[in-house]
Structure formats: structure tokens, C-alpha cells
C-alpha positions in Angstrom: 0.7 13.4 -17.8 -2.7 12.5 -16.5 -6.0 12.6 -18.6 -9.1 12.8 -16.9 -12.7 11.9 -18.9 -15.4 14.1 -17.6 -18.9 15.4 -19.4 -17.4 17.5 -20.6 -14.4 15.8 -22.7 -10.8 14.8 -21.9 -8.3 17.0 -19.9 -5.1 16.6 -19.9 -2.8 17.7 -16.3 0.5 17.2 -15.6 1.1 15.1 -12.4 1.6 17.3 -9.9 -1.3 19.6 -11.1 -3.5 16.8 -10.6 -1.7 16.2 -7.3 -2.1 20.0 -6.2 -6.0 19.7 -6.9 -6.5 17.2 -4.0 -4.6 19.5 -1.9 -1.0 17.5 -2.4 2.6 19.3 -2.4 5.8 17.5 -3.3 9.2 18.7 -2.2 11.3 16.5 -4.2 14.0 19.0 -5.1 16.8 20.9 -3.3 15.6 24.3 -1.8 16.3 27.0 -4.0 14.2 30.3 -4.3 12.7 28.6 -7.3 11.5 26.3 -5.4 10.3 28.4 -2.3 8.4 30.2 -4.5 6.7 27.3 -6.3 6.2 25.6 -2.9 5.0 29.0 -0.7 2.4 30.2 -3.6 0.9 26.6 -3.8 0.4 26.9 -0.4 -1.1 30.3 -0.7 -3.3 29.6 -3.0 -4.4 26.0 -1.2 -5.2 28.0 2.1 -7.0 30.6 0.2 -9.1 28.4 -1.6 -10.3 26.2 1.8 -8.6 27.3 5.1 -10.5 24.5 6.7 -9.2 21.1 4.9 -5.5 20.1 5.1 -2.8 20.3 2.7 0.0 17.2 2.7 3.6 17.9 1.9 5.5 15.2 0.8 9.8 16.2 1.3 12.1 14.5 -0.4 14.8 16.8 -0.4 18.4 17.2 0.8 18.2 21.0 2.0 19.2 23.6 0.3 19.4 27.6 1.0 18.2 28.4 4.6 16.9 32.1 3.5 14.5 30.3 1.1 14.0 27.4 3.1 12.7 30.1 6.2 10.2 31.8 3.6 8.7 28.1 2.7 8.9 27.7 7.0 7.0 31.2 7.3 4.2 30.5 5.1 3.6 27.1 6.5 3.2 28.9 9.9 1.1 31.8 8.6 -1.2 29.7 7.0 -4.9 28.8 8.4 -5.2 25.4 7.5 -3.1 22.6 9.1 -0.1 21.3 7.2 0.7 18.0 7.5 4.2 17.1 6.9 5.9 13.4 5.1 9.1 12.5 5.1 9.8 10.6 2.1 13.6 9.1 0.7 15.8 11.5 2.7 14.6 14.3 4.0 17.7 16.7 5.4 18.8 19.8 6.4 16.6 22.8 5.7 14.2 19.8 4.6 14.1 18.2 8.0 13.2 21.6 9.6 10.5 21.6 7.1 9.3 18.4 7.9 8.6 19.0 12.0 7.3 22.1 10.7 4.3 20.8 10.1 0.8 20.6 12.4 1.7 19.0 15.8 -0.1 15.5 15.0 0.0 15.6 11.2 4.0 14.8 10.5 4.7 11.5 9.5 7.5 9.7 7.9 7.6 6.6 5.6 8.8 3.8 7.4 12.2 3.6 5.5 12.8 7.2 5.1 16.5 8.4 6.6 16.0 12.0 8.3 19.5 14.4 8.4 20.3 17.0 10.8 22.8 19.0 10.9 24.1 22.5 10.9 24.1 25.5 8.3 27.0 26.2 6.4 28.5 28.7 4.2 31.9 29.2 2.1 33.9 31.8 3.1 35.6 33.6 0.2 36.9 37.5 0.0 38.9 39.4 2.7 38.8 39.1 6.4 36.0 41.9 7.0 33.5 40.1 4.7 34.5 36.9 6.2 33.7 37.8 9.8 30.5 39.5 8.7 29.5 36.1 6.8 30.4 34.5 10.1 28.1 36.2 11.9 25.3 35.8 9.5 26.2 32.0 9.7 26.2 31.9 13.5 22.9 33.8 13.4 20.9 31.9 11.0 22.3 28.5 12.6 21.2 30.0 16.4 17.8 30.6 14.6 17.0 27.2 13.0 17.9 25.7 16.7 15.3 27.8 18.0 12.8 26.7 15.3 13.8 22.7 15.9 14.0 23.0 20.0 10.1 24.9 19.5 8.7 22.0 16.9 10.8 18.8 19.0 10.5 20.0 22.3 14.1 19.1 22.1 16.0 21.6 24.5 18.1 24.4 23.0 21.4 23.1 23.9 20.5 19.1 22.8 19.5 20.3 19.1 22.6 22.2 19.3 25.2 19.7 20.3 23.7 17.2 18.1 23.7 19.3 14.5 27.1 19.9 15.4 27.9 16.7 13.0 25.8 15.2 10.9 23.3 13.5 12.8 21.1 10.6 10.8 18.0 9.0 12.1 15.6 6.7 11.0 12.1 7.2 11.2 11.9 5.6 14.2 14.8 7.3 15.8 13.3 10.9 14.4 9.7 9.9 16.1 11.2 9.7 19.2 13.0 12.7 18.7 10.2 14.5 18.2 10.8 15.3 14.5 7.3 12.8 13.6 4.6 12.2 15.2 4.0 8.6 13.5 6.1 5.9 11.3 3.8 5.0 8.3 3.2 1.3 7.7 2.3 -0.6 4.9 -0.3 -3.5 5.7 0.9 -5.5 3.2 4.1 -5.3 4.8 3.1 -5.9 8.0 1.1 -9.2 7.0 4.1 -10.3 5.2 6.3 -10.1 8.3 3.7 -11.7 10.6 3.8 -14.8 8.0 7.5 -14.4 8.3 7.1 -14.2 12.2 4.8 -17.4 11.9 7.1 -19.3 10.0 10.3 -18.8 12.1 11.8 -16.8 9.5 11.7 -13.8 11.6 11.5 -12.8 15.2 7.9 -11.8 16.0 9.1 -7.8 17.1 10.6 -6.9 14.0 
């Protein structure tokens, strides 16, 4: 909870109302339709209110369901303000698609922030008609979300293909120069510390 003292008394928010009024989202959650629709109306309702000043969205997340995961990807592209993206803690799956998602330029990630790619999945249960047709659907929605990654990475069809085949973890380094960020975050303070660090021997002056 958060009380704010203006002229006109105290008012209580909870934290991520107060977050949402300076134009702040957090995805710290796995993606459910719950959660799509939280996370699409708040960024209905941001764009609506001033399509000319960016909204950040912090993901935290570990994935989740790639029908609700596309409807939070959908808005985020219909939208007319930019969206900048963070990668925060690990951000995977339907999250990482999320994260490049965002306005070419504006996705960052925190410095020690692991990213996961990897492929859809579903469990097959019932006979073998319903099987092959949730097959399909699989194999559709996981040609899709290549699509989506190869269009935001500039990663070629075939390389975002072969490498979601496993699980395929980067850090935020690794994921910049995949073309899943645009910049590693750095803290000052801890960039100071390892320049007296450097200056002292204790580490080598690149890291």
C-alpha cells in the first residue's frame, strides 16, 4: 500500500495502481487469461488516455498459455504509443516473445536477468482423432510464434526454429545479441564498484 498526501488529504493506492499512474505495467505472473486481460485493458486504457507517452512493461514471468499470451502480443502491436519492454528475473516462453515485442529501441533487460526460449507444448490426452487435431493446433501455433520471434530478432525462420527446439537460455547479453534487447541495463553503482575492484587487482578491468 502507498499513501500519497496531497491538498486535498491522504489517499491510499495499492502498489501497482500507483505504478499504472506513471504509465508502469508488471508481468510478474504466469500468463493466464486472467492475466491477459489485466495486462491488455491496462494497456488499453494507458494508450487511450496519452497515445503519445510510453508505457514500460516490466516481465517477470515464466510463460504461460500461448492463446492469452497472443491477445497481450496483439494489443501491444495495436497500440499507438510505444511499448517498451524489461526483462526482469526470468523472463520465458510466451514471456520472452513478449519481451522483443516491444518498440524496436525500447526493450531492455536487467543485467542479471536469464531469458528462455523454447517451444510450445501441449498434453495429448483422448483418442487418436483429437490427438492429431491437437497436433496440428500445436504445430500451428509453434510455426506462428517463430514467425513473430524471426519478425522482432531479425533472427531467420529456420535459426529461431532449430534453436526452441530445446530449451535455449541466454543471458542478457547473449539475448542482446540475439536480437531479443536492444540494451543490458546497468547499475552505476555497480559499475563504480567493479572499476575499484578493477583498480585494485581484484578483478580484470573487462568484466
Amino acid at each position: 500500500m502507498v499513501v500519497e498526501t496531497t491538498n486535498r488529504g491522504e489517499r491510499a493506492y495499492d502498489i501497482y495502481s500507483r505504478l499504472l499512474r506513471d504509465r508502469v505495467i508488471i508481468l510478474g505472473t504466469p500468463i493466464d487469461d486472467q492475466i491477459a486481460n489485466l495486462i491488455s485493458a491496462q494497456l488499453i486504457f494507458l494508450d487511450y488516455e496519452n497515445p503519445e507517452q510510453d508505457i514500460r512493461l516490466y516481465i517477470d514471468s515464466p510463460g504461460g498459455s500461448v492463446y492469452h499470451g497472443l491477445f497481450i502480443y496483439d494489443t501491444m502491436q495495436s497500440l499507438r504509443c510505444d511499448v517498451a519492454t524489461y526483462a526482469c528475473g526470468l523472463t520465458a516462453s510466451m514471456g520472452a516473445v513478449l519481451l522483443a515485442a516491444g518498440t524496436h529501441g525500447k526493450r531492455f533487460s536487467l543485467p542479471n536477468t536469464r531469458i528462455l526460449i523454447h517451444q510450445g507444448s501441449a498434453g495429448f490426452r483422448g483418442n487418436v482423432p483429437d490427438i492429431e487435431i491437437v497436433a496440428r493446433e500445436t504445430l500451428l501455433l509453434t510455426n506462428r510464434l517463430v514467425e513473430i520471434m524471426s519478425l522482432h530478432t531479425g533472427q531467420p525462420f529456420d535459426v529461431i526454429k532449430h534453436d526452441t527446439e530445446r530449451d535455449k537460455y541466454m543471458s542478457a547479453d547473449e539475448a542482446k545479441e540475439y536480437g531479443l534487447v536492444d540494451h543490458v541495463l546497468d547499475s552505476p553503482r555497480l559499475q563504480a564498484l567493479r572499476e575499484l575492484r578493477a583498480s585494485q587487482g581484484l578483478i580484470g578491468a573487462s568484466e
